[in-house]
N, C-alpha and C positions, 0 to 999 in steps of 0.2 A: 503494500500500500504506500501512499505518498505521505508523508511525513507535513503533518498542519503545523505544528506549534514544538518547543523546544524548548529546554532554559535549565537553569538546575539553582539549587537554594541557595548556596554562598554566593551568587553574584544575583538573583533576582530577587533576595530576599535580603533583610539586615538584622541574622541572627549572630554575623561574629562582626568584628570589627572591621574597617574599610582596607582592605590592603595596601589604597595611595591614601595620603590626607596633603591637603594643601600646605604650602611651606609657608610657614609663616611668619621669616623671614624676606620673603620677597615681594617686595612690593611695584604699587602700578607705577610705570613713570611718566612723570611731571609730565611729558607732552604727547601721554594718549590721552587720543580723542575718542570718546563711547558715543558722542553723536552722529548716528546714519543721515539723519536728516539737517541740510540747513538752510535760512532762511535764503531766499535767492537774491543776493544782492544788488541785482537789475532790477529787480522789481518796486515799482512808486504808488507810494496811495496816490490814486486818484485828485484829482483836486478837487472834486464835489463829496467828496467820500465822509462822512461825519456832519455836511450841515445841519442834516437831520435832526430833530429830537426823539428819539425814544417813544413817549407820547404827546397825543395831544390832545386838546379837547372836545369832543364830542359835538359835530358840527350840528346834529339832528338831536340834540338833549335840550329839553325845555325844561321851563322854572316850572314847578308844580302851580297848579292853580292854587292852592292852600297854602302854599310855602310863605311863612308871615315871618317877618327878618328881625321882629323884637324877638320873639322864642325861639326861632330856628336858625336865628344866625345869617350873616351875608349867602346867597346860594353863591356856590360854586359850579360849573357844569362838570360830568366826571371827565374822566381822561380815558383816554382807547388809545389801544395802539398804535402806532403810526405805520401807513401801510408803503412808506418812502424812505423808512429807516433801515440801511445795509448791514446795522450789527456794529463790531468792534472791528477794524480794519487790520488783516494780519497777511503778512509778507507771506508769498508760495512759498513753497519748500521746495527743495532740488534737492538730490546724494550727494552728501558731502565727501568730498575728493580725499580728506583727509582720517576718513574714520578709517578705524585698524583693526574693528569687530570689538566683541565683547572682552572684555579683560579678564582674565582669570587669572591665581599666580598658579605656581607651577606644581606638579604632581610631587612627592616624595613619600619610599614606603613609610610605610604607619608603623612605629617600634612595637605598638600593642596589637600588633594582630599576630594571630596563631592559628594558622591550617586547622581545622576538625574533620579528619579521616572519617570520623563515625560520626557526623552530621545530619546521614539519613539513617540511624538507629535511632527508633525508640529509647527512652531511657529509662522508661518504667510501662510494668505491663500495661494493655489497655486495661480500662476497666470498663468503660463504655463506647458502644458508638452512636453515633445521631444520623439520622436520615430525615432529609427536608423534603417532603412530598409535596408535589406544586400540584 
C-alpha cells in the first residue's frame, strides 16, 4: 500500500528535551532589516486628500417641532458620515530591497537533552483503555 502519513515521537512530539536550542549568545545585528514591506517613497498624498471632515451634519435633519430651547437646550443637527471623506492617507507599500527575512539566532545542541531508546515503551502496565465512539 502507499504510505499516507509518517512521523515518530521524539521529533513530532515534546516528551524529551529539544536536541538544538537557540544560542543565546548570539545576537540580531544592528543593520537587519525584519521589514518585507516599505512604504514607496515615490508615492504623494494627493493634494485634495484630507480636506474632508470625517463628519458632517445632517443636511435632511430638522428641529423637532416641540424642541423648546429653555428645556432642551440650543438644537444641534446630528452628524452622518461624510460620504467624500478618503480615510487616513497612507503611502503604498513596495518589497523592501533591503529585508534579509526573518531573524532567528542560530541553532546549538541543547547540553540537557538525552536520547530515550525506550520512548515507545510503556512504563507501567495498562490499566485501562478508552474508546471514543462517534
Amino acid at each position: 500500500g502507499e504510505k499516507k502519513e509518517s512521523g515518530s515521537l521524539e521529533e513530532d512530539w515534546s516528551f524529551l528535551k529539544p536536541k538544538q536550542i537557540d544560542d543565546a549568545s548570539d545576537k540580531k545585528p544592528a543593520d537587519w532589516v525584519d521589514e518585507a514591506q516599505m512604504d514607496d517613497p515615490e508615492d504623494v498624498k494627493p493634494a485634495d486628500w484630507g480636506s474632508e471632515p470625517e463628519k458632517v451634519v445632517d443636511p435632511e435633519a430638522e428641529k423637532p417641532e416641540d424642541w423648546d430651547e429653555e428645556d432642551d437646550g440650543e438644537w444641534e443637527a446630528p452628524m452622518i458620515a461624510n460620504p467624500n471623506y478618503k480615510g487616513e492617507w497612507k503611502a503604498k507599500k513596495i518589497p523592501n530591497p533591503a529585508y534579509k527575512g526573518v531573524w532567528a539566532p542560530k541553532q546549538i545542541p541543547n547540553p540537557e537533552y538525552e536520547a530515550d531508546s525506550d520512548l515507545y515503551l510503556a512504563r507501567q502496565p495498562l490499566s485501562a483503555v478508552g474508546i471514543d465512539v462517534w
